[in-house]
N, C-alpha and C positions, 0 to 999 in steps of 0.2 A: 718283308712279308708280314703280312697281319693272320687272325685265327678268327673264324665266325664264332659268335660268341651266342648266337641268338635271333631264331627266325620266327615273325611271325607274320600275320596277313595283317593291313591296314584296309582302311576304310573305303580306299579307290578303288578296291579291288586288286591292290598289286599286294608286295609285300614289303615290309622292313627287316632292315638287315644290321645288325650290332654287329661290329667287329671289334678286336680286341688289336690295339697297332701303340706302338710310343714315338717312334722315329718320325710321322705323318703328320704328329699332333702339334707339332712346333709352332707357334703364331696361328694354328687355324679359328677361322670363324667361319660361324652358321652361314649357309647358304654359300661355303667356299666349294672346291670341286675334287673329288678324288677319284684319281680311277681305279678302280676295282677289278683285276683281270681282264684290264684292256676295256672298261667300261664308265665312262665319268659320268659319276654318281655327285648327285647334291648333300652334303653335311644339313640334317635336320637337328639333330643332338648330340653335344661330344660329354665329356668328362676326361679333361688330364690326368687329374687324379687315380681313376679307375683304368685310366687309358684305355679309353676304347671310343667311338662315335656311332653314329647310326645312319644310315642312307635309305631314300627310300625307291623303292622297284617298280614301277611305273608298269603294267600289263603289257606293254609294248616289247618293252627292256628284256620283260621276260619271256615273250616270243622271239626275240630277235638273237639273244644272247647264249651262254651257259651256262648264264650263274643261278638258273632257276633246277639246277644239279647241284648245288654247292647243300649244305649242310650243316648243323652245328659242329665245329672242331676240325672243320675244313680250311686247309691253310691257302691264303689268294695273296696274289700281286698286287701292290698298292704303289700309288704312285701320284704325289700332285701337282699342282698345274707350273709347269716350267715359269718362271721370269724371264724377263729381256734381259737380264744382263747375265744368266744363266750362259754358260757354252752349251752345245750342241755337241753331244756326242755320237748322238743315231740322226733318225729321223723324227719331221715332224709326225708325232701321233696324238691326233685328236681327241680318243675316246667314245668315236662314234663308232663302232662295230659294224663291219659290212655284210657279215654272215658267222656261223662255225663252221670248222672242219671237225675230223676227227682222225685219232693217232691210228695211225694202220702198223706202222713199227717205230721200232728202238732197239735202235743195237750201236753196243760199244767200240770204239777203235783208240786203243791204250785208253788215257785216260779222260777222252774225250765222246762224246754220242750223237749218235745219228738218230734224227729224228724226221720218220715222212708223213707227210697231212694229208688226206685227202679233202678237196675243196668242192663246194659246188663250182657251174664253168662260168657262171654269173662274178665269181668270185674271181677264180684262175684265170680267166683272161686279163687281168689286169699285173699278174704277179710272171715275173722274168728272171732269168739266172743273173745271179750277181747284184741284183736290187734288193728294198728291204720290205721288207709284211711286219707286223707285230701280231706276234700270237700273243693271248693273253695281254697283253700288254709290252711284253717283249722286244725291243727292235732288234731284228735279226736279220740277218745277210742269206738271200735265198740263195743255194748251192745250184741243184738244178728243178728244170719241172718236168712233168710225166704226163704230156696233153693225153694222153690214151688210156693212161689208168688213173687222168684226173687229179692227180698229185704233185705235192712238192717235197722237199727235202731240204733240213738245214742242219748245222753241225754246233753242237754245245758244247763249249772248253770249260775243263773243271772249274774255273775260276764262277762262269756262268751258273754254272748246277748248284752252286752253294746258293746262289741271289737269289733264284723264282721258282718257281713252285712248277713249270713243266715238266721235270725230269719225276716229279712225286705222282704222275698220272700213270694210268695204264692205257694195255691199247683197247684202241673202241672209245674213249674217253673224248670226252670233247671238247674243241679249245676256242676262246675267240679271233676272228680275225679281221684286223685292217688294214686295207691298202693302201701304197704308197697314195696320196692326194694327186700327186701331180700328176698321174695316169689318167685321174675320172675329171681334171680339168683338161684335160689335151680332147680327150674323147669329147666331152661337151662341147667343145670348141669349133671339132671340126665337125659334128652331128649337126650343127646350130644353122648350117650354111651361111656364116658369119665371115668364116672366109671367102667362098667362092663370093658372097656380096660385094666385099672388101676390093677383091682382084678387078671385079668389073666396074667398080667405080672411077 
């Protein structure tokens, strides 16, 4: 996790964002990619030293996302760009945000928590029990979904609550979310009439 150290507006109209991170900062360089709460952000200016870098918020970014909620001394999810020789332990996650949700509960069972989103249906249609979404930037295993009250649920083991910065929200709070990929290429696919072309060739 890293700490916003520093917000202010740049000249696009968007805003720059200092955060304060050491684990992140291994071998980076300008113009490498980090994501930010499930959002891959461009390195403009780092300092190892000081440990911290700067990204900048694009007006888009911050229609699309949550992080134009975040704050100085606001703790986020950082996370940068996987290698090929890296293992896979979740899913592929891009960094491209497909919407927010927001936390409608949280509630504990021992020492583990339940956490449910409500999404828009732009979103939720693409998200199924037992697949994965990244909230925040999180790969997480969705429990079940709630087509009628628009929601999903997933389940966070202590070991998780210590790493990211979800369980540190309240409810009403809002989170980023992206979906599995492989959904919005199935759907393109068969939307395209690529197949039906396919068959009658």
């Amino acid at each position: 996790m890293g700490q916003i150290k520093q917000l202010g507006t740049s000249q696009n109209g968007g805003f720059d964002m200092k955060i304060g991170a050491k684990t992140v900062l291994e071998g980076v360089h300008l113009g490498d990619s980090i994501a930010v709460n499930g959002t891959c952000l461009t390195v403009t200016e780092f300092d190892t030293q000081l440990s911290d870098f700067t990204v900048g918020l694009s007006p888009e970014t911050l229609r699309k996302t949550s992080l134009i909620e975040l704050e100085a001394g606001s703790l986020v999810n950082l996370e940068r760009a996987v290698q090929p020789t890296s293992r896979m332990g979740g899913h592929f996650v891009q960094g491209h945000v497909d919407g927010t949700g927001e936390i409608v509960s949280m509630e504990p069972e021992g020492d583990s928590l339940w956490i449910k989103v409500k999404a828009s249906k732009e979103v939720l249609k693409y998200v199924v029990p037992k697949g994965f979404i990244a909230v925040d930037g999180t790969s997480l295993t969705v429990v079940d979904v709630f087509d009628k009250e628009e929601c999903f649920n997933f389940m966070l083991v202590a070991y998780t609550q210590q790493k990211v910065v979800i369980p540190l929200k309240k409810i009403r709070s809002k989170v980023n979310l992206e979906v599995d990929i492989l959904g919005k290429y199935v759907e393109r696919l068969l939307s395209s009439g690529f197949v039906e072309s396919f068959k009658s060739s």
